[in-house]
C-alpha positions as CSV (number, residue, x, y, z in Angstrom):
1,X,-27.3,-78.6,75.1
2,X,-30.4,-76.0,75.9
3,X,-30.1,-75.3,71.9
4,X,-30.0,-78.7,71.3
5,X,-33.2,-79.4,73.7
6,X,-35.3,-77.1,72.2
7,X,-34.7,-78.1,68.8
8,X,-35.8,-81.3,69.2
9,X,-39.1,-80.1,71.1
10,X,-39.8,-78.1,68.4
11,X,-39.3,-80.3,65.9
12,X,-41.9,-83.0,67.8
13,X,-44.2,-80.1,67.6
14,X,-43.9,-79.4,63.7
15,X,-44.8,-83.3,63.2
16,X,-47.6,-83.0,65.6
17,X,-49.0,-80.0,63.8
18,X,-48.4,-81.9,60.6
19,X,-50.5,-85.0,61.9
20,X,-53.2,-83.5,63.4
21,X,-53.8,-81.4,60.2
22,X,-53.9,-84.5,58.0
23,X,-56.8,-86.3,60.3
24,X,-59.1,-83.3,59.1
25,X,-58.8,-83.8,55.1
26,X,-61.9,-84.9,53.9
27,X,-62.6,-88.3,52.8
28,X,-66.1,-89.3,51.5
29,X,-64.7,-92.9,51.5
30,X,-64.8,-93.1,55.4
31,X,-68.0,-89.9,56.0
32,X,-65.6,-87.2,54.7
33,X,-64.9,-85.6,58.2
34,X,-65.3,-82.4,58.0
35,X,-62.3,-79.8,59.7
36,X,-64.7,-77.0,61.3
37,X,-63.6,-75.0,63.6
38,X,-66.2,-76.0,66.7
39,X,-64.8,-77.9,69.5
40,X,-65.9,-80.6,69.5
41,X,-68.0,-82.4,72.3
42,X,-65.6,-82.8,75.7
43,X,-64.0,-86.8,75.6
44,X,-62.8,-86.9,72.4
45,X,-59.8,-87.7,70.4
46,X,-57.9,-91.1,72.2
47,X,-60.7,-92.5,74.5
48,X,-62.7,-95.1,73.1
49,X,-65.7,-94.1,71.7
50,X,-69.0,-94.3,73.8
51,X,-71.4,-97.0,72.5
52,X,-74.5,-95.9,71.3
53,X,-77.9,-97.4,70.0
54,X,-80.2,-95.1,68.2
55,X,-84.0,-96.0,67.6
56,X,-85.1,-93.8,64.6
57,X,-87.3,-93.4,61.9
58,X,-85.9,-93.0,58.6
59,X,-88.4,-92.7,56.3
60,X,-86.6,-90.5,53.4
61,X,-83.9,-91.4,51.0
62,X,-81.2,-92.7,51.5
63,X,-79.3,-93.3,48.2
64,X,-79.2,-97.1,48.7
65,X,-76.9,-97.0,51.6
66,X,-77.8,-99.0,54.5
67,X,-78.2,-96.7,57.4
68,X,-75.2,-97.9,59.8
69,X,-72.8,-97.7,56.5
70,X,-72.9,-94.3,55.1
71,X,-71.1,-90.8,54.7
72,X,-73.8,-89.3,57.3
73,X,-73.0,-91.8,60.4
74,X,-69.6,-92.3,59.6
75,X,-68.9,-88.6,59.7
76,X,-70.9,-88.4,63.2
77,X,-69.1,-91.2,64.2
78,X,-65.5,-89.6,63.5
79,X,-66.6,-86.3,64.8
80,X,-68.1,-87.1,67.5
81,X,-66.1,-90.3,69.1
82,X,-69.5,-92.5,69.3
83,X,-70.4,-95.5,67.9
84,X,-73.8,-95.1,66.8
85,X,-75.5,-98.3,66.3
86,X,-79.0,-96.9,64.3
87,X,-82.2,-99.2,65.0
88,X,-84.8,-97.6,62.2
89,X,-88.2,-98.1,61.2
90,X,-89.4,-96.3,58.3
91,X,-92.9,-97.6,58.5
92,X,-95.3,-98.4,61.3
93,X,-92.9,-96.9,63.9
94,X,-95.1,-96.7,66.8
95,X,-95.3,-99.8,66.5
96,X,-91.6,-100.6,65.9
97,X,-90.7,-98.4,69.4
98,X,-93.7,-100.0,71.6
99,X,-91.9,-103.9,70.6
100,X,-88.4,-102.7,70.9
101,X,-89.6,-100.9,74.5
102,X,-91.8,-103.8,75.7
103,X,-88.8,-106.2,75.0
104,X,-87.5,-104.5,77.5
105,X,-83.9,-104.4,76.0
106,X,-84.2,-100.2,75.4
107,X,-81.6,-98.5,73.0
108,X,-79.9,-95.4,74.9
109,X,-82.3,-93.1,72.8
110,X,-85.1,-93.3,70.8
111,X,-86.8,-90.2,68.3
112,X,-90.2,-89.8,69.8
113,X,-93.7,-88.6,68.7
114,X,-95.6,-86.6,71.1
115,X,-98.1,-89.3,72.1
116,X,-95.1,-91.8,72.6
117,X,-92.6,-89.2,74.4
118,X,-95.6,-88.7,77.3
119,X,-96.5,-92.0,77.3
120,X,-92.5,-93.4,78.1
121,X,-91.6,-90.7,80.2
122,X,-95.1,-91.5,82.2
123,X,-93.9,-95.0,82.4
124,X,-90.7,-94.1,83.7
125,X,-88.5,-95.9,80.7
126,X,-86.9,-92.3,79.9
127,X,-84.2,-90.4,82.4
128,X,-85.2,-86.7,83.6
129,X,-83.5,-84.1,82.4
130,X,-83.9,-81.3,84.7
131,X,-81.0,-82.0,86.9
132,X,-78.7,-82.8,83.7
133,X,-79.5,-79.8,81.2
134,X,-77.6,-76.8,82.1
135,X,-75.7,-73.7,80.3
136,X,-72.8,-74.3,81.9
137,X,-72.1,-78.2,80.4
138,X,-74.5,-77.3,77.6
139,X,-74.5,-73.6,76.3
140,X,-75.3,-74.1,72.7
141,X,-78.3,-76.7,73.0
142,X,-79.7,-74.7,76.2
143,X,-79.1,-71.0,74.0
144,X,-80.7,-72.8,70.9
145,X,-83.7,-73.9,72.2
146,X,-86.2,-71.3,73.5
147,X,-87.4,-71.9,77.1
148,X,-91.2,-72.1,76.1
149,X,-90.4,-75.8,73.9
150,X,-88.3,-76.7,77.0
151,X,-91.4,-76.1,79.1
152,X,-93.8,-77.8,76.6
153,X,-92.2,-81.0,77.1
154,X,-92.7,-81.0,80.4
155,X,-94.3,-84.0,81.6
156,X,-95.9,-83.9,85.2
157,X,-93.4,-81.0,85.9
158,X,-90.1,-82.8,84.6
159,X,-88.3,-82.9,81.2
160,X,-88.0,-86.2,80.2
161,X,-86.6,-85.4,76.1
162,X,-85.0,-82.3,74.2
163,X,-87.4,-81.3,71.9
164,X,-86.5,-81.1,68.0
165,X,-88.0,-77.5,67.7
166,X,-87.9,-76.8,63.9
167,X,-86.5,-73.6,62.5
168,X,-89.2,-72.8,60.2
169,X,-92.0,-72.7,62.9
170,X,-95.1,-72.3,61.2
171,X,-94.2,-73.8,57.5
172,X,-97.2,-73.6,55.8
173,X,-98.1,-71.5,52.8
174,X,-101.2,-71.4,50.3
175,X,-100.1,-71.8,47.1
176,X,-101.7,-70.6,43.3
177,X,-100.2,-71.2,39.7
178,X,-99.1,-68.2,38.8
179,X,-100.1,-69.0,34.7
180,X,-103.6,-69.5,35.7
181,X,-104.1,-65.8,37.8
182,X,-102.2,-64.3,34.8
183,X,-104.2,-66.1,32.1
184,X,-107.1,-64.9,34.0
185,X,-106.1,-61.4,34.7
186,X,-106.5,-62.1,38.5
187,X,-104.4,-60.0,40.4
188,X,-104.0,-62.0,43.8
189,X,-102.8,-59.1,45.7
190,X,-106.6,-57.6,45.6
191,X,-107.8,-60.8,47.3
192,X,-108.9,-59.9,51.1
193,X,-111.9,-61.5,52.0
194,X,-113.2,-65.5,51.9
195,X,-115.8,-64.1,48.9
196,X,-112.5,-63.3,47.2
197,X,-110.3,-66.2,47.5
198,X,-114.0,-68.0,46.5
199,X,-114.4,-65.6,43.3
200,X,-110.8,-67.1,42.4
201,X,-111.6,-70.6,43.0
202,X,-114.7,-70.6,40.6
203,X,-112.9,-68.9,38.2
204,X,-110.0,-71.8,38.2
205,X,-112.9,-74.2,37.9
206,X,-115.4,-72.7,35.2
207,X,-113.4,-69.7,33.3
208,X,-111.0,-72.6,31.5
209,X,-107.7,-71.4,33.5
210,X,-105.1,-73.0,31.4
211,X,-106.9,-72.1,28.0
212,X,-107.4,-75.5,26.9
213,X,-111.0,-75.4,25.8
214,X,-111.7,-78.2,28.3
215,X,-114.1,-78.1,31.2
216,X,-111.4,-80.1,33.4
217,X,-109.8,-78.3,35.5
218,X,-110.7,-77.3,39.5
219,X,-110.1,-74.4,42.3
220,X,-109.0,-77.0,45.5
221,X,-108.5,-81.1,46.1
222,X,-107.4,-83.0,48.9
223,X,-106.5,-87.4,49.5
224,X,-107.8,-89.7,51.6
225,X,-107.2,-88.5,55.7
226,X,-108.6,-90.0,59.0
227,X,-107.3,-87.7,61.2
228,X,-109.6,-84.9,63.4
229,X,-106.9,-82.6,62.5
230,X,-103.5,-81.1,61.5
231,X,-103.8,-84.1,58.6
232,X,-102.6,-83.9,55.4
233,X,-106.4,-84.4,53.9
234,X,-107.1,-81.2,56.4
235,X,-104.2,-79.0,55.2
236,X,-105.2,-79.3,51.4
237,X,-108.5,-79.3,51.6
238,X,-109.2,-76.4,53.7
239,X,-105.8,-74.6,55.2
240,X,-106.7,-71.4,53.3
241,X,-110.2,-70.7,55.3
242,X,-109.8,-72.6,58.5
243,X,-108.7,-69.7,60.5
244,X,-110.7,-67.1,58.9
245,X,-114.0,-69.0,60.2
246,X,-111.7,-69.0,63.7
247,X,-111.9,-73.5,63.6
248,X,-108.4,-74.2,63.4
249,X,-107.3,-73.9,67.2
250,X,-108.6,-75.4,70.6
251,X,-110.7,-73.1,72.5
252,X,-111.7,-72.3,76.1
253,X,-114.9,-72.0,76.2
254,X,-117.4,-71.7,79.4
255,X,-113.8,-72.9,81.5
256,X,-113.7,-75.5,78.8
257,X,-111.3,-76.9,77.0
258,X,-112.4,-77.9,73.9
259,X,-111.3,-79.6,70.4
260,X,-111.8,-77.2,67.3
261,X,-113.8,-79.3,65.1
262,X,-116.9,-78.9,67.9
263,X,-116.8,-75.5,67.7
264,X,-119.2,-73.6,65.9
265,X,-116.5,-72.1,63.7
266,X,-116.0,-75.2,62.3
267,X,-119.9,-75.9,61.4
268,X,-119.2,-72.8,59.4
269,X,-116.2,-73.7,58.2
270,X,-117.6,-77.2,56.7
271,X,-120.6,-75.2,55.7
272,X,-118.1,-72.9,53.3
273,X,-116.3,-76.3,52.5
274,X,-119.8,-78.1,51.3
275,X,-120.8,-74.8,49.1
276,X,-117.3,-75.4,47.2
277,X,-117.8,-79.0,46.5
278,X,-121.6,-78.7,45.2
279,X,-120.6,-75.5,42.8
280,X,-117.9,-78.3,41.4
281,X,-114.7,-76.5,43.1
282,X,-113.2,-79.5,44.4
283,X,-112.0,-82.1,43.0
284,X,-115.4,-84.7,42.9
285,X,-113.0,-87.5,44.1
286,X,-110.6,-86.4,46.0
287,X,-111.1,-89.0,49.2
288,X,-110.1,-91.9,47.1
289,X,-106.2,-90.0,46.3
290,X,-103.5,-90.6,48.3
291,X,-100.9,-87.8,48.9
292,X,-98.8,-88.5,46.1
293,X,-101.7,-88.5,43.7
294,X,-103.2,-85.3,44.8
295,X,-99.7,-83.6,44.9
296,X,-99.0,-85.0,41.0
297,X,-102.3,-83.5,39.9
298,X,-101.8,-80.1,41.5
299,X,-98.1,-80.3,39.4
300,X,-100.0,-81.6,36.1
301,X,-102.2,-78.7,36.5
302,X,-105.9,-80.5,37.6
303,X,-106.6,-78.0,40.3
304,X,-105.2,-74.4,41.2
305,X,-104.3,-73.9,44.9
306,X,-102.9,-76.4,47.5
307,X,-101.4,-75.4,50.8
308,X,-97.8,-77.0,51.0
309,X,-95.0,-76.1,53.2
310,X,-92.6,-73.0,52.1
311,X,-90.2,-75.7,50.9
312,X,-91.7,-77.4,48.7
313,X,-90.3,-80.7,48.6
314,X,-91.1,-82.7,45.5
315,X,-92.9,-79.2,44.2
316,X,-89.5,-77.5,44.3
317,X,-89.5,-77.3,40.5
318,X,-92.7,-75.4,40.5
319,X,-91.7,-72.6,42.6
320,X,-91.3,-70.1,39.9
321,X,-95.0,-70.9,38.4
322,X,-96.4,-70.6,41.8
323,X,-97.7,-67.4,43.8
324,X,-97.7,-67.5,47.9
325,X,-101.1,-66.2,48.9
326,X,-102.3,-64.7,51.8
327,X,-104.6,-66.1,54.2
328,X,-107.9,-64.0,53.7
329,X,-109.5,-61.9,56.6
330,X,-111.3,-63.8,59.4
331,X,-115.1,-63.7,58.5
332,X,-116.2,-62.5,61.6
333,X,-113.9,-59.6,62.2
334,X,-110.4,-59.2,63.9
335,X,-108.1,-58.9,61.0
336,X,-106.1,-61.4,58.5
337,X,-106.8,-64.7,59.7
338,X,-103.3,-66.8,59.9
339,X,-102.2,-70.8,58.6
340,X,-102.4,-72.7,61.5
341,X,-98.8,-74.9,62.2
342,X,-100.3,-77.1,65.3
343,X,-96.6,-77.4,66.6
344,X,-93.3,-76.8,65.9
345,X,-91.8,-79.7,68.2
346,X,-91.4,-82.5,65.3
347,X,-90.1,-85.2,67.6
348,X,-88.6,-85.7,71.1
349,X,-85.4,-87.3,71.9
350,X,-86.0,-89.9,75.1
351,X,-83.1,-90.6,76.8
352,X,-83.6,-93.8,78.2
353,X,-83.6,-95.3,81.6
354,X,-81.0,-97.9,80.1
355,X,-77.9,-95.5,78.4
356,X,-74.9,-95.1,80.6
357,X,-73.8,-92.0,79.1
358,X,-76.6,-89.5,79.0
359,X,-74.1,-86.6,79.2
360,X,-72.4,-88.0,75.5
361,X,-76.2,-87.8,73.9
362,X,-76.5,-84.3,75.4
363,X,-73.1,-83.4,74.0
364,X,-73.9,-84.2,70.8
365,X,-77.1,-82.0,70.3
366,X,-74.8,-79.5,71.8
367,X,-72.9,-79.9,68.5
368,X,-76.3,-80.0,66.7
369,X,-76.4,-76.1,67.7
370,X,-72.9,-75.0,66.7
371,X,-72.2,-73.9,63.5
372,X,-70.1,-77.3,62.7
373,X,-73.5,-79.1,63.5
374,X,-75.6,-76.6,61.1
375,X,-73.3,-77.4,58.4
376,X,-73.6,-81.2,59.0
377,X,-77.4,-80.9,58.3
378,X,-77.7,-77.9,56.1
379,X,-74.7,-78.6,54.0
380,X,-73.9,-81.9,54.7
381,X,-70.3,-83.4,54.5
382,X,-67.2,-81.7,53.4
383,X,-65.7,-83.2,50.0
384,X,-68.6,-84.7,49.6
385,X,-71.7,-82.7,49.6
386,X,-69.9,-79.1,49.7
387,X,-66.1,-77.8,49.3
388,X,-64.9,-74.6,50.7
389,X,-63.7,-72.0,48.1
390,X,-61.2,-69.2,49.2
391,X,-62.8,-69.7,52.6
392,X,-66.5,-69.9,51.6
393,X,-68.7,-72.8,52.0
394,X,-70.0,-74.1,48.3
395,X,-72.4,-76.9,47.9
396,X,-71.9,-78.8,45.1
397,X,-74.4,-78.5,42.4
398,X,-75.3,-81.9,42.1
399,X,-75.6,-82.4,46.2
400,X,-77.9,-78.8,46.5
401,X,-80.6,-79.4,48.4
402,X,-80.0,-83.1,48.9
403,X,-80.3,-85.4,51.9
404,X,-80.9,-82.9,54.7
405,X,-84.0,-84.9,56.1
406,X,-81.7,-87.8,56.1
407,X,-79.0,-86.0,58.5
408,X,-81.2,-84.4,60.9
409,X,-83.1,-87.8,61.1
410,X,-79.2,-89.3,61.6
411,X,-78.6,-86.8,64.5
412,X,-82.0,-86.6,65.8
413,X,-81.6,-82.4,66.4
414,X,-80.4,-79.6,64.1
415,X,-79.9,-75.4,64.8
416,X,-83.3,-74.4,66.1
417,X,-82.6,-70.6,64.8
418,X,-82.3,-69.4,61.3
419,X,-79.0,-66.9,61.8
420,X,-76.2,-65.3,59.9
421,X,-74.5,-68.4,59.5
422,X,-77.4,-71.0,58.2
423,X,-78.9,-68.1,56.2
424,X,-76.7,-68.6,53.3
425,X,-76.6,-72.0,53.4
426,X,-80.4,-72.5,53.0
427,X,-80.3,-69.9,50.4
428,X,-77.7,-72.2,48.4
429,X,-80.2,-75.2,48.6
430,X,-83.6,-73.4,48.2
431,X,-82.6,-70.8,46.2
432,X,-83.6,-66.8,47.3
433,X,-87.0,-67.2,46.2
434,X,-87.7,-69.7,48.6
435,X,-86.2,-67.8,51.7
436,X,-88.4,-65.2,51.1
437,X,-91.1,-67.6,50.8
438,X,-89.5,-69.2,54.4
439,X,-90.6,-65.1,55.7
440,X,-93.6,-65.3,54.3
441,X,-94.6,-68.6,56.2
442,X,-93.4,-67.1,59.3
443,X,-95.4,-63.8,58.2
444,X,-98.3,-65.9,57.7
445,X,-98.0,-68.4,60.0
446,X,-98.6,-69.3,64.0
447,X,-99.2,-72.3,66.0
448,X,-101.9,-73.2,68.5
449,X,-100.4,-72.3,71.5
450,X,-102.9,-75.3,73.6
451,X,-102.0,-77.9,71.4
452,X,-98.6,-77.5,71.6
453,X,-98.3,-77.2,75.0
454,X,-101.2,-79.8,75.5
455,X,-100.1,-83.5,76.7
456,X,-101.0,-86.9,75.2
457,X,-103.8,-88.6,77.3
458,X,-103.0,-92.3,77.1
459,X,-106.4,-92.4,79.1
460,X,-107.6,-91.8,74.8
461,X,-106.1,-94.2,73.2
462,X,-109.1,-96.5,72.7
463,X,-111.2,-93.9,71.3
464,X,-111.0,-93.6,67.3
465,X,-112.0,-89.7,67.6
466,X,-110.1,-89.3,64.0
467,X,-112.6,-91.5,62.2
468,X,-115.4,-90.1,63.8
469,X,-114.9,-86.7,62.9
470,X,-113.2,-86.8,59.5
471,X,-116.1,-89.3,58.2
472,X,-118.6,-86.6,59.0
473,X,-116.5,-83.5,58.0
474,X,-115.9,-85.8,54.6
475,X,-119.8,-86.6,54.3
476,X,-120.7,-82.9,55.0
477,X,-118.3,-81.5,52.0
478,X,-119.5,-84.2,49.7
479,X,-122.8,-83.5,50.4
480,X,-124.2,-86.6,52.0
481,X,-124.9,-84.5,54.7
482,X,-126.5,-81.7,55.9
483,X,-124.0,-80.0,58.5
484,X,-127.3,-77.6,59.8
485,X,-129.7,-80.8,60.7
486,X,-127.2,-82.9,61.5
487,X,-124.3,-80.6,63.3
488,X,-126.1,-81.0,67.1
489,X,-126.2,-85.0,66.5
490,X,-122.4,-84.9,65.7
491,X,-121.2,-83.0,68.8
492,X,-123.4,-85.0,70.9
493,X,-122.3,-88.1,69.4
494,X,-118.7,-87.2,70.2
495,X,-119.0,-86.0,73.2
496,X,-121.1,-89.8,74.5
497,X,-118.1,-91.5,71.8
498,X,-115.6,-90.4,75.0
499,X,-115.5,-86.5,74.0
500,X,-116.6,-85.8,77.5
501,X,-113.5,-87.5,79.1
502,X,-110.9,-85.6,76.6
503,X,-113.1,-82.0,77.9
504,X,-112.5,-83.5,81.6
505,X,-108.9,-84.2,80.9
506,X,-107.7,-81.4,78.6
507,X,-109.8,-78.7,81.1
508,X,-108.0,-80.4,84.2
509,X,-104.6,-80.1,82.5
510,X,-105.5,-76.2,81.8
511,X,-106.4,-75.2,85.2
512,X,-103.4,-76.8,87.6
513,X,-100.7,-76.6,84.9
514,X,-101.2,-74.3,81.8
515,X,-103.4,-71.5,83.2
516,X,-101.8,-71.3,86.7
């Protein structure tokens, strides 16, 4: 009878086994679940899945799949035991998430800018986090994320969102065609100094770079921008020098806090900019561009350095042609100056007032910091973006480097950390010349430690400080204006435009809650 017993428990057991391993094939049909080897987030397997709804923006790709009906959120969906409902926006999306949040009918979480994460948790329509984040319920998300992003999104001492901290913290990376230096005989190693990277720019401009016998080609462009800084229209124009004439960051000055395009750094720094643009450097009509069109003219050889991000995006096919410079000494002494990455944080994740389940949302960017989760995003879906061969993860060749800004987007978080594990699965998608592009950015690279930490003043809102400044610094460069008779008139202008409330308001938030 005992023998008998114990055959039929183990043969329940062999069918279990048997089951269990045929739920974890992959099949792109329904998201291609993945079978990884991370638990997976505490309540799943036969309860019902949570509901969730999701405000996003997804503003990339997606294949022509509609984004509630795709490999991405089904896979989630599977993995996870949530039903993820996804409310997106891809343009306009402030204005998207202040309709949805007046309605008052909130979604359980919403992706959040830093002027919109300060304002909702201010208003008290996100939960605070402090009492639910923990090591003990979350190890992996509170282990991913260093304590310095958890303490910049503090918002009148609580956390009110986890921060989406990227991995590649300062991203940004001068870039030269590597045919024109050559054609030229410019060695860029030998460039140190401003006058250098200058001497190189002229040459791209007047010494006929790509050997056409044309006079049309340029050192530097930019597009269209109305923003005071960390725009695109900033980043092209003058990433390379901003540091090294020490404008790129806030300052204290006098017990002061103060914006850096008031500082005198950057009257030198629009000064340098102007003297490009009248010896024929930039491109003569580079405010009417948009991004696109300056980014196609850098590719179809108009102009000779533009500061991109390590990656690349549409530029990927380029990489080989282009050489990563280094930022140039800072004019006034103190070293190499450094390509200024405002912040980090992309986005915040508000929990809001309305979800029921908090602890499932938490879960799940738990996930987002196991190794399971950095395939997910990295690699994307088993048997459908990548197969595993004699134990090895192997992205397909025609899924490399595809739809990762779509899945983190999905997910709303991804690995913070660039370790053993992700290593090799960036190098499959960007190739090894890129990661050791990624070091050099990080090399290069830091962030402004007072904007990060800085809040959003909604107290602001009604004052167009982007316009103001980037139609001078515009009208300076092109020459319409003179920055050394018309420099004091500026910053007194801004300051009576409402720059005297941001100093009262920035300097108050320094001295009870950075500097104490």
């Amino acid at each position: 009878m005992k023998k008998t017993l114990v055959l039929i428990l183990c043969t329940i057991m062999i069918v279990s086994m048997v089951a269990c391993g045929d739920a974890g094939k992959a099949t792109p049909e329904s998201g291609g679940k993945t079978n990884t080897e991370a638990t997976p987030p505490a309540g799943t397997g036969s309860e019902k899945p949570v509901e969730l709804t999701f405000l996003c923006q997804i503003n990339v790709d997606t294949e022509g799949y509609d984004v509630n009906d795709n490999p991405y959120i089904n896979y989630l969906r599977e993995e996870l035991n949530l039903d993820i409902n996804i409310i997106s926006e891809s343009s306009n999306y402030a204005n998207k998430v202040n309709t949805v949040m007046a309605s008052g009918d909130y979604p359980d979480y919403v992706q959040l800018p830093k002027s919109l994460y300060f304002k909702y948790a201010q208003d008290g329509a996100l939960l605070k986090l402090d009492d639910l984040i923990n090591e003990t319920d979350y190890p992996n998300l509170m282990a991913g994320i260093d304590e310095q992003y958890w303490n910049f999104s503090r918002v009148d001492g609580g956390i009110y969102g986890v921060p989406f901290v990227r991995y590649d913290t300062t991203p940004y990376i001068s870039y030269a065609r590597k045919d024109w230096l050559d054609n030229l005989g410019i060695d860029p190693t030998t460039l140190k100094t401003v006058d250098d990277y200058y001497n190189m720019l002229y040459a791209f401009t007047h010494n006929d770079p790509d050997q056409n016998g044309q006079n049309d080609t340029y050192g530097l462009s930019s597009n269209t921008g109305g923003s005071a800084m960390n725009s695109v229209a900033e980043r092209y124009i003058g990433m390379l020098f901003i540091d090294a004439f020490d404008a790129a960051q806030f300052k204290v000055i006098d017990g002061k806090v103060i914006p850096n395009y008031i500082t005198d750094g950057y009257k030198d720094y629009l000064k340098f900019l102007a003297k490009l643009y009248a010896d024929g450097i930039i491109v003569p009509d580079y405010i009417t561009k948009t991004q696109k069109q300056t980014e196609e003219e850098f590719m179809n050889g108009k102009f000779g350095v533009l500061n991109l991000f390590w990656s690349l995006s549409s530029l990927n096919s380029m990489r080989e042609n282009l050489y990563p410079l280094a930022p140039p000494q800072k004019v006034n002494g103190g070293g190499q100056s450094k390509y200024i990455y405002a912040t980090p944080v992309r986005h915040w994740i508000g929990i809001t007032s309305a979800c029921k389940h908090p602890e499932k949302i938490l879960q799940m960017y738990d996930w987002a910091e196991t190794d399971a989760g950095s395939e997910f995003i990295h690699a994307g879906v088993e048997g459908w973006d990548f197969d595993r061969v004699n134990g090895e993860l192997v992205i397909r060749e025609d899924r490399v480097g595809i739809n990762w800004a779509w899945r983190f987007i999905t997910l709303g978080h991804q690995k913070s950390k660039v370790d053993s594990q992700l290593l090799p699965i960036l190098t499959q998608s960007w190739g090894e010349l890129a990661m050791e592009q990624l070091k050099l950015s990080e090399q290069y690279g830091a962030n402004d430690p007072l904007y990060v930490s800085a809040p959003e003043f909604s107290e602001l809102s009604d004052y167009d400080f982007d316009t103001y400044v980037a139609s001078y610094r515009d009208e300076v460069i092109m020459g319409r204006k003179d920055v050394d008779s018309t420099w004091d008139s500026f910053v007194s202008g801004w300051y009576q435009f409402g720059g005297d409330h941001w100093v009262e308001l920035y300097t108050d938030w320094y001295n009870t809650s950075y500097n104490k």
